[in-house]
C-alpha positions in Angstrom: 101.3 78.0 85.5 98.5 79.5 83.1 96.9 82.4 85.4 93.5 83.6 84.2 90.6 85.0 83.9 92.3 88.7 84.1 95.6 90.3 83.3 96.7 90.1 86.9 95.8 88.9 90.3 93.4 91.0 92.4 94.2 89.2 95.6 97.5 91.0 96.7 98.1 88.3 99.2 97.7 85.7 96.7 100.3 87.6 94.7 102.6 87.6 97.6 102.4 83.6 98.1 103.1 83.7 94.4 106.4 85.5 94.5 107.5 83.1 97.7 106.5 79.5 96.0 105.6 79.7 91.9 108.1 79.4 89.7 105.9 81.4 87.0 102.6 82.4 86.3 101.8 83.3 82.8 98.9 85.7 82.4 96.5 85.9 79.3 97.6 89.1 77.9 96.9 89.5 74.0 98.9 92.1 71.5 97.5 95.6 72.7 99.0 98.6 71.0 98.8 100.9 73.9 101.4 101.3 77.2 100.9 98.8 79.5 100.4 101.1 81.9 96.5 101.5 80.4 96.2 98.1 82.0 98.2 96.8 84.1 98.9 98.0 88.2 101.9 99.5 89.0 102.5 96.2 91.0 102.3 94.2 88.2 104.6 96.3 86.4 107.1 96.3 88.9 107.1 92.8 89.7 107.5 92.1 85.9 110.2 94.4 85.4 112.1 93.5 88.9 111.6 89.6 89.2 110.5 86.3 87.2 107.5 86.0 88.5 104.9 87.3 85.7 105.6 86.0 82.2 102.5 87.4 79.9 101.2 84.5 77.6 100.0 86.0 73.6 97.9 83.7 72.6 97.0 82.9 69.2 94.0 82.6 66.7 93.5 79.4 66.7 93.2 79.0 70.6 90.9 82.2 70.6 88.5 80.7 67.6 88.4 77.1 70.0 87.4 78.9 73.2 85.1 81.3 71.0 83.2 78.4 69.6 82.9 77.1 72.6 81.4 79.4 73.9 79.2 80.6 71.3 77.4 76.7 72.2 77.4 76.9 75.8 75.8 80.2 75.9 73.3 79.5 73.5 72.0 77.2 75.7 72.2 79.2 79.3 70.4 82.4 76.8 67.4 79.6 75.6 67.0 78.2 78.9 68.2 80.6 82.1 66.1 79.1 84.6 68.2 76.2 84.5 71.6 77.5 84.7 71.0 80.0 87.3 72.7 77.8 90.0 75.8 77.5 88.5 76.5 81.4 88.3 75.2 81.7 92.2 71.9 83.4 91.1 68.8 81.6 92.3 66.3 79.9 90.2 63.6 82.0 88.8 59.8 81.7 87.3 59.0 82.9 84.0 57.4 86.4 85.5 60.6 87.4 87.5 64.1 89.1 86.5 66.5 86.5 84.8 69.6 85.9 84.6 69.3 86.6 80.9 68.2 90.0 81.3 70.7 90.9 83.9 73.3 90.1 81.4 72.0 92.0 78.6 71.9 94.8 81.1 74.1 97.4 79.6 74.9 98.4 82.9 76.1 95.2 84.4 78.2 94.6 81.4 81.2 96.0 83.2 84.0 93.7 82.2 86.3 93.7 79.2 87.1 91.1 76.9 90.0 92.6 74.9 90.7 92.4 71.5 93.1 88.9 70.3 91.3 87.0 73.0 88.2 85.7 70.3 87.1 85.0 67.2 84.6 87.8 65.4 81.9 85.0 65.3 82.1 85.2 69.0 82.3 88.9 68.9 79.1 89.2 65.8 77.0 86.2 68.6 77.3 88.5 71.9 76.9 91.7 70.2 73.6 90.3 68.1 72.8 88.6 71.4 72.9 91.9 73.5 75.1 90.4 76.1 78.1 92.7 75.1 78.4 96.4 73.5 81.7 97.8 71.8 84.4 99.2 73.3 87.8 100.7 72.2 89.8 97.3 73.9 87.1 95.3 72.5 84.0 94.1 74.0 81.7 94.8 76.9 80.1 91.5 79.0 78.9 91.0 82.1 81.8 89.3 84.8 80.0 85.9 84.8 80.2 85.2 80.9 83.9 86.8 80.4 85.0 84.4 83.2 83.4 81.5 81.7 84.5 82.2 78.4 88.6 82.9 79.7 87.7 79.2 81.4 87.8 77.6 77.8 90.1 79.9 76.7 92.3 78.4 80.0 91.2 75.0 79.6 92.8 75.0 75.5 95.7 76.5 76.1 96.9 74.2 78.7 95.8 71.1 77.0 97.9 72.3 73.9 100.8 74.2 76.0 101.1 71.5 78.8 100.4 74.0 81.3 98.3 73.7 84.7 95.8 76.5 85.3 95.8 78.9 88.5 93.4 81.2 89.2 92.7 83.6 92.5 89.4 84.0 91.8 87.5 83.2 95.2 84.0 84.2 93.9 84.3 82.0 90.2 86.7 79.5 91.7 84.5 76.9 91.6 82.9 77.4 88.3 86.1 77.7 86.7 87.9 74.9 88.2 85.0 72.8 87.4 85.4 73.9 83.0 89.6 73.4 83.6 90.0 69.9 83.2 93.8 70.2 82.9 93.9 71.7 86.3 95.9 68.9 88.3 94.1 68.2 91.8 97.9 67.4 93.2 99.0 71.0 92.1 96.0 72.6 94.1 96.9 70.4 97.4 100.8 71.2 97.1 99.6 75.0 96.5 97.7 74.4 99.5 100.2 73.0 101.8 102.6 75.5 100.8 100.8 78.5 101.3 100.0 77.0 105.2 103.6 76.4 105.9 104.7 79.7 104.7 101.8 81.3 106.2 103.0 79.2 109.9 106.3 80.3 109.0 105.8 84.1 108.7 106.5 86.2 111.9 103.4 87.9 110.8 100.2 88.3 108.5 101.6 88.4 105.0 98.8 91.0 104.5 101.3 93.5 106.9 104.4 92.5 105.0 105.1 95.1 102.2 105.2 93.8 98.8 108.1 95.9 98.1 109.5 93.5 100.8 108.6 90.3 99.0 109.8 91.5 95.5 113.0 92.7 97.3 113.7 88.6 98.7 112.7 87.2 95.7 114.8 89.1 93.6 118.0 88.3 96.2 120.7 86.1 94.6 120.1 82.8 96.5 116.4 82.9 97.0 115.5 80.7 93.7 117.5 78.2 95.1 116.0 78.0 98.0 112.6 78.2 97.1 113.2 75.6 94.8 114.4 73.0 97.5 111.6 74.1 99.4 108.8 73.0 96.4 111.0 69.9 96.5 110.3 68.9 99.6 106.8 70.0 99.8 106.4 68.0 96.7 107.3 64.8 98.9 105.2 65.8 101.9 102.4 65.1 99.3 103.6 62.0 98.3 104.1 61.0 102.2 100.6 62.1 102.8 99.1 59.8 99.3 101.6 56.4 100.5 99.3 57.3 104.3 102.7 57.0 105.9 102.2 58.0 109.7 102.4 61.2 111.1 104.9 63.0 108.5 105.1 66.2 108.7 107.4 68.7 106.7 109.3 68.5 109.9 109.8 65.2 109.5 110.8 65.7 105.8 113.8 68.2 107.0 115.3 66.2 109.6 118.9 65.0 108.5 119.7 62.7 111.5 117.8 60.2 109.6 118.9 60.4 106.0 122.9 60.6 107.4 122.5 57.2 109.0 120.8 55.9 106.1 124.1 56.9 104.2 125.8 55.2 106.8 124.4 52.5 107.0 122.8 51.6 103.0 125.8 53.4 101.3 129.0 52.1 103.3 127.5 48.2 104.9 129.9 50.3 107.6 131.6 47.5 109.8 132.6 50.3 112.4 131.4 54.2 113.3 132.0 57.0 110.7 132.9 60.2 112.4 132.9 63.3 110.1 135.5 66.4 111.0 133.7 70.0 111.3 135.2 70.7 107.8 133.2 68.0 106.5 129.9 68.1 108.3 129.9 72.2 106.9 130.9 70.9 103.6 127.9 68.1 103.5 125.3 70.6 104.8 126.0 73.5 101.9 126.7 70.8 99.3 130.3 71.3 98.3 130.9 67.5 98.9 131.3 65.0 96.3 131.8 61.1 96.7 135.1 61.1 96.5 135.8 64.4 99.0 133.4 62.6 101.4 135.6 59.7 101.5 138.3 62.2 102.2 136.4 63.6 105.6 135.0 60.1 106.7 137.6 59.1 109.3 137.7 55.8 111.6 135.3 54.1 109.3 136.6 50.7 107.8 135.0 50.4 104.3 135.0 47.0 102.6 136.0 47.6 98.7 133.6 45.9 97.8 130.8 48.1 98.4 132.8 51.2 97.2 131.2 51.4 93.5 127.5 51.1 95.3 128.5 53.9 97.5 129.8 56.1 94.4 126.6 55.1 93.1 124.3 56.2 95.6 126.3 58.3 97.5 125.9 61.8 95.3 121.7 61.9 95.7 121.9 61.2 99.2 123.8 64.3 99.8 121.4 66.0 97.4 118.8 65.2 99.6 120.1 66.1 102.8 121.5 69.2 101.0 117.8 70.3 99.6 116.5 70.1 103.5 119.1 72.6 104.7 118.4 75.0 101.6 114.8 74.4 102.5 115.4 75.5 106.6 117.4 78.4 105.1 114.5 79.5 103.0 111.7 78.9 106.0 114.4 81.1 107.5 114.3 83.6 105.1 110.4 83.7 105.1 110.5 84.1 109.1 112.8 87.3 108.8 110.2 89.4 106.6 109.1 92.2 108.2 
């Protein structure tokens, strides 16, 4: 997922989810010809260098001149008429004798974010320096936090309509605002986010706020954990569709049982005339998926299977142990998430 508006998250709790569930997030991080130390966290750094979590996304002129023109419109109009945009920023609205919005942004002082460099267009750059609303720095502009995050909103919002990527953002205070300008941003991605992050958050012996992120890094970077975590946004994937078909009372519980999906192999697979009874051997073997259709067939015993249904049940037979597979990497991974400390 695209992660704007900044180079990296500021909610360290939200970056902790993010090592347990994403698969990636992408930042917005242009060429800069200085260490990445100058601006990036130590955190950020390490969880770069030690996982595959944060992938930095470059992006190009083209997508930088969209967003800058873009821009260059919509604040044209909030600079002409500030009374009526106030709102939308959280500011009040104000009469013509009082303190705008306008003036707080050409406020030198409250122009306290930067916009580096590779990110826009120098039209954009020429507008808000002409404007006032941003002065020169050595990374590259100046501008108050409300227009940078509005502006890395289109810049977002174009790169994932041409990259085919959904949008994240931790951003409690903009979140809104943002969203609102992403139209790529998928409403089932927010509600699976949303759902994951409560069933971790049940599953975690404590507040992932006192769980060291050196801890976190240290799982995610174990040998099994991907696979895991992968079975788990599997399943969390069809809690969501449960939820959207209204079916009654499912619960990720529900989704993880096996009794029900091994009699649904027993009974849809074989037409099973008589009881199937698996050894140990076999039972371990289904559970950690080392069983294929024809080494089941060498574990089923007392089970009369009419020949007939045999190519359905080689059919069917491998993604129904994939399924009940994915539940027991997913209770191995709720398992791992209950042992941090």
């Amino acid at each position: 997922m695209l992660y704007y508006p900044g180079f990296e998250a500021q909610d360290i709790n939200w970056l902790k989810f993010a090592l347990l569930y994403l698969d990636e997030i992408r930042p917005i991080i242009p060429m800069i010809p200085y260490d990445k130390e100058t601006y990036l966290s130590s955190h950020t750094i390490q969880i770069i260098d030690e996982t595959n979590l944060i992938r930095p996304y470059q992006p190009d002129y083209d997508e930088g001149a969209w967003a800058s023109q873009k821009a260059i419109e919509e604040f044209e109009q909030y600079l002409q008429y500030p009374h009526r945009y106030g709102g939308r920023f959280g500011h009040p609205y104000h009469n013509t004798n009082s303190y705008t919005i306008r003036d707080k942004w050409r406020n030198r002082s409250t122009q306290n974010y930067t916009l580096y460099n590779g990110k826009f267009s120098q039209d954009f750059h020429d507008f808000c320096i002409l404007e006032g609303i941003a002065s020169e720095c050595d990374f590259g502009i100046k501008i108050n936090e409300d227009l940078a995050y509005l502006y890395m909103s289109f810049l977002a919002e174009r790169i994932s309509i041409l990259q085919e990527m959904d949008s994240i953002t931790d951003s409690s205070k903009y979140n809104n605002l943002l969203l609102n300008r992403n139209k790529k941003i998928a409403k089932r991605n927010h509600l699976e986010l949303q759902y994951a992050q409560s069933n971790i958050e049940i599953n975690l012996p404590k507040n992932i706020s006192q769980i060291p992120l050196n801890t976190i890094i240290e799982l995610r970077s174990s040998n099994d954990f991907n696979q895991l975590r992968y079975a788990y946004v599997s399943e969390i994937k069809n809690l969501i569709v449960a939820k959207e078909n209204n079916t009654p009372g499912y619960s990720l519980t529900d989704l993880l049982s096996y009794k029900s999906d091994f009699i649904r192999i027993c009974e849809n697979s074989f037409e099973m005339l008589g009881s199937i009874i698996l050894t140990t051997y076999g039972i371990n073997q289904l559970l950690n998926g080392n069983l294929d259709s024809a080494s089941f067939l060498n574990v089923a015993a007392g089970a009369y299977i009419d020949s007939r249904t045999i190519p359905n049940f080689i059919n069917n037979l491998p993604h129904s142990i994939e399924n009940i597979n994915e539940k027991h990497l997913t209770r191995k991974y709720l398992a791992q998430i209950n042992n941090l400390s």
